[in-house]
N, C-alpha and C positions, 0 to 999 in steps of 0.2 A: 431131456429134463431141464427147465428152468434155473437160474439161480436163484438162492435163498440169501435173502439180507437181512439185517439188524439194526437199527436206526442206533447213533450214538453221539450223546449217551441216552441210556434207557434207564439206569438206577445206578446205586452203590457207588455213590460217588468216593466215599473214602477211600475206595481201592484203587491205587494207582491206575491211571490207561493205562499202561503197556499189559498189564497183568489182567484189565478188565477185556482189552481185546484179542490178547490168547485165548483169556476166556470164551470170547465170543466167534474163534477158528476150532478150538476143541469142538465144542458144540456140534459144530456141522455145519455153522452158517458159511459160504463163499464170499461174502463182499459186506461193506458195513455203509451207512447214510452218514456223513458227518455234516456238521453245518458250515457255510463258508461264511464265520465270524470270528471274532475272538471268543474262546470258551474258557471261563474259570482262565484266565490269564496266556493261555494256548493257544495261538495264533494257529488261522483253518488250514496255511501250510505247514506249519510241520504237526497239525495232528493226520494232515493228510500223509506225511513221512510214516509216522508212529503206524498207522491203518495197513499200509504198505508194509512196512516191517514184521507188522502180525502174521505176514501172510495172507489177508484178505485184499479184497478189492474193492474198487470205489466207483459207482456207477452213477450214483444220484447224489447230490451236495443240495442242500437246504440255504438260500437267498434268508436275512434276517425280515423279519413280520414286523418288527418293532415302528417304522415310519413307513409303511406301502401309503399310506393313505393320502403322503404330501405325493406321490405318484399325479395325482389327479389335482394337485394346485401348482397355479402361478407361484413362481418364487426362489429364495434359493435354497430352500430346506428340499424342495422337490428337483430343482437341479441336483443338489449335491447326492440324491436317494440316486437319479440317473448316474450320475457317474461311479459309483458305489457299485451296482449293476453292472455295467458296463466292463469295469475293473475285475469283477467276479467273474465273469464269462471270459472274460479274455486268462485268468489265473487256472480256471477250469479246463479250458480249453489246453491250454499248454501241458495239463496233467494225462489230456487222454479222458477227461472224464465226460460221458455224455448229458447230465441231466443236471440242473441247475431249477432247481421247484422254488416259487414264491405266490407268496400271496396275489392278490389284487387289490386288498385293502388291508385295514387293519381293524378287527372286533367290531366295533359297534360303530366309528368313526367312517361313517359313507358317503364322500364330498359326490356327488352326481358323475356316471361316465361321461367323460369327455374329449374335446380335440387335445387337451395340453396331457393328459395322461396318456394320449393315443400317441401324439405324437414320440412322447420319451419314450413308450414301449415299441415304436418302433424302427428309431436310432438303437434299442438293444436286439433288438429282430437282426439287425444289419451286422451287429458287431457279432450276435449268434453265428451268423448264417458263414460268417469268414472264421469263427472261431472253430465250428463242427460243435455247438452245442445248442441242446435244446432248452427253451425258456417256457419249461412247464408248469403252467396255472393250475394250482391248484384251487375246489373247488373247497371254499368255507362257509358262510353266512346267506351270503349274495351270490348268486350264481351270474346276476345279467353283466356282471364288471366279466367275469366271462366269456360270456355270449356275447359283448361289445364289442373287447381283443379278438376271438374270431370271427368277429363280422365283417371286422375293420383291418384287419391284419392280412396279407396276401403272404406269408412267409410260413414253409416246412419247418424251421426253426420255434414257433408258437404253437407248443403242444398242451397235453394234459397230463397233471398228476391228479389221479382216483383217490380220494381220502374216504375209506368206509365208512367211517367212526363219525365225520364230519356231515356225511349225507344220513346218517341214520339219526342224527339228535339236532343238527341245525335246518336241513331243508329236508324234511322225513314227507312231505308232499311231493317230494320233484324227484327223479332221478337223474341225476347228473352222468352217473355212468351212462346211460341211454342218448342220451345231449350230447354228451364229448368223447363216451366210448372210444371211436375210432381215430381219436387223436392222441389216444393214450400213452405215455411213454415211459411214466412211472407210477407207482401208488404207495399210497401207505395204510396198514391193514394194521388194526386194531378194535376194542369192541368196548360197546357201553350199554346202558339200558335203556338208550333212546328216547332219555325226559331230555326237555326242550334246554337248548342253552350248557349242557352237561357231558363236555368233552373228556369222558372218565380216562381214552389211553387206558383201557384194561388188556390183558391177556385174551389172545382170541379163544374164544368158549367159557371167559367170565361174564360176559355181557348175555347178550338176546337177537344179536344179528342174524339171521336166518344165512350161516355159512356154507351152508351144501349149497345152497344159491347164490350165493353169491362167487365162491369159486369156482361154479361151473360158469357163471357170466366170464370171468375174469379168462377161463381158460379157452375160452372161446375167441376170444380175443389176441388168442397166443400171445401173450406176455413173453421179454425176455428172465424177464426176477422178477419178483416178487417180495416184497421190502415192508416188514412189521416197525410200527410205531407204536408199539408199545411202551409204559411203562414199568418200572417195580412198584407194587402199591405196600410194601411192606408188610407181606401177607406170612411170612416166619420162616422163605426158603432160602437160601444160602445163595451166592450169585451162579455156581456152576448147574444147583439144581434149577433156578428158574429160567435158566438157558436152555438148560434140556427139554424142558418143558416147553419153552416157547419153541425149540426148532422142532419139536415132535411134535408138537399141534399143527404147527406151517405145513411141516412133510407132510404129512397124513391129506392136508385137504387139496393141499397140491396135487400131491400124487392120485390122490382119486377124482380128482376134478380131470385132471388130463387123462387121465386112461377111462372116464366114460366120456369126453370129447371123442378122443384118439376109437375106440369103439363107435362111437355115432356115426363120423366122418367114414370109416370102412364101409358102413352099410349101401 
């Protein structure tokens, strides 16, 4: 059986963390996504302490979105993005944690793929590959920033994270899973109703994702976890009940995605 994750945070922010992420071990979930930035005043190590404490685990850390875009410009705003990276992987790496997910750009801001982005991404290839962590591109807007980093990139450490939510409302032509599939090493599952530009983070089964399909893709792939990006959209349920909801939807597709795999595979 796979692990179950919980991206964090997902809502309620009023509620203390230590109390949001008990929350989030009652439930069922085994490991939680945190971002490696400052949150709301929380420095990403010691909410990575707090995580830990909960008794959950930490398999995938979240790289900040907010500058990916100086990534691809001369300068020092795009130096300093590289050493920022650089500083994460190496802080990751020290935790035991495998997965460190970023961007490739930022929203709508697309300076052209190039050598000076290629080259920073891989001086952090280098400091991954010593670290034991993986620099997985997640797919958002632009798939070819993508397809560039693995065209150009000869390193195990240059993986993918699968954003469901993201290929069903920004690139609902392409399939990314199908592209980067088997470089996979984390994702994040969430659902929306697939209008253009409209990254709703709903509950999986409030949207229109075709999820019986999609988690038999996913388990075909033999995933190690499986990690919800979800939101609370303040729909009137309490924080324990839309935990259970959220890990009872997970389990349910999980679990039957891999046991008609696990069936296929015997025949």
């Amino acid at each position: 059986m796979a692990y179950l994750g919980q991206d964090f945070p997902f809502g309620f922010m009023s509620i203390p963390a230590g109390d949001r992420l008990r929350a989030v071990k009652a439930a069922g979930f085994d490991e939680a996504m945190i971002h490696w930035q400052e949150e709301n005043g929380k420095d990403a190590k010691e909410r990575y302490d707090q995580v830990i404490a909960a008794g959950l685990g930490v398999r995938t850390v979240h790289f900040s979105q907010e500058r990916m875009a100086d990534l691809w410009r001369e300068g020092e705003a795009g130096d300093n993005l590289e050493a920022q990276l650089i500083q994460a992987i190496r802080e990751t790496g020290e935790r035991g944690i495998e997965n460190l997910v970023t961007h490739t750009t930022r929203r709508l801001e697309t300076p052209p793929p190039n050598v000076i982005g290629l080259r920073r991404m891989a001086r952090a290839a280098e400091a991954a590959e010593k670290a034991g962590v993986n620099i997985a591109l997640e797919n958002t807007r632009f798939l070819q920033y993508n397809q560039y980093l693995f065209d150009h990139l000869d390193s195990p450490r240059i993986t993918f994270c699968y954003d469901c939510g993201h290929a069903h409302c920004f690139t609902p032509g392409c399939d990314p899973l199908s592209l980067f599939g088997s470089r996979m090493t984390a994702m994040h599952l969430h659902d929306n109703h697939g209008i253009q530009d409209q990254d709703e983070h709903l509950l999986i089964g409030e949207g229109n994702i075709d999820l019986s399909l999609l988690f038999s893709r996913l388990a075909a792939l033999r995933p190690v976890s499986y990690n919800l990006e979800s939101r609370y959209r303040g729909n009137g349920m309490g924080l324990e009940e839309y935990l259970a909801v959220a890990h009872g939807r997970l389990k349910y597709y999980v679990d039957r995605a891999e046991r008609m795999f696990s069936r296929a595979e015997a025949r």
